[in-house]
C-alpha positions, 0 to 999 in steps of 0.5 A: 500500500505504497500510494496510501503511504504517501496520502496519509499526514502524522501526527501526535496527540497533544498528550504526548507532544507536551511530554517531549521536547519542543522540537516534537511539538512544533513538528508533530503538532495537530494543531498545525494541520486542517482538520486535525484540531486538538486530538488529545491521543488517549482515546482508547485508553479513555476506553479502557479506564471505562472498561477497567470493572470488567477485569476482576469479573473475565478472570473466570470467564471463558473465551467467549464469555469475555469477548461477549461481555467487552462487546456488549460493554462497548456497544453500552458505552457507544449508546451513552455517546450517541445519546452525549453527542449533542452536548459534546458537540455543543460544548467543544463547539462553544470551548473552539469559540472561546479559545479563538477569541482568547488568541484574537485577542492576543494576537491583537494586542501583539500586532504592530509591537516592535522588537528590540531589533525593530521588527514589527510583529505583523501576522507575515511575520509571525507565519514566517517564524513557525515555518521557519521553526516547523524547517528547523526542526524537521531537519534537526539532527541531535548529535550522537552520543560519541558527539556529546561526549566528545564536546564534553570532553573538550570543555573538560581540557578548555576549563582545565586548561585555563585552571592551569594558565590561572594557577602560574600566573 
């Protein structure tokens, strides 16, 4: 399935993203992306934690019996959710508004402010600025452990090295 490859757009739940380093998050964001919105990534887990009771009770099931009683279990929570999607829907749509004028706001009051450097923060400018990051760190390499190490080294012989020039002076 090489050309659904090539179709198909990653990314990583914001639960994670926000765990990792900031590389990640400007890479790997869905909020960057149309369509995607805030996915959290925990869905199935979400699940689970509503399925946990079922554990203690499938220990002395048969095979069938369990898979009988998870199927009835999701088919349960799926009649809850039809039933919530209404105010889900209302509730997250109301949340998106809120948000989108917190940041109107923000970014309100950001426009036309100049930097030290005298660049004016306009909405071009800061379009440019998370390309520029999202190019960045989609190049990024983190060195190599022996790369490290050898930096760490350096600074060891520099430091001691000025110790040594500051002790026969």
């Amino acid at each position: 399935m090489p050309h659904l490859a090539d179709k198909a757009e990653f990314r990583v739940g914001r639960f994670h993203l926000y765990g990792h380093e900031y590389g990640c998050s400007v890479t790997w964001n869905p909020i960057r992306s149309m369509g995607w919105g805030q996915t959290i990534g925990e869905e199935m887990e979400v699940y689970w934690s509503t399925a946990s009771h079922l554990v203690a009770s499938g220990r002395v099931m048969s095979s069938a019996r369990k898979t009988q009683r998870l199927h009835d279990h999701v088919l349960f929570r799926g009649r809850i959710a039809r039933q919530r999607i209404g105010y889900l829907l209302r509730q997250r749509y109301n949340r998106a508004k809120d948000i989108i004028q917190q940041n109107k706001a923000t970014l309100e009051s950001l426009y036309e402010t100049v930097l030290p450097n005298n660049i004016l923060i306009t909405p071009e400018y800061l379009e440019q600025q998370g390309t520029l990051q999202e190019e960045y760190f989609r190049t990024y390499r983190k060195p190599k452990h022996d790369e490290l190490l050898e930096i760490f080294v350096a600074i060891d012989e520099e430091e001691q090295f000025a110790k040594n020039l500051a002790l026969n002076r």
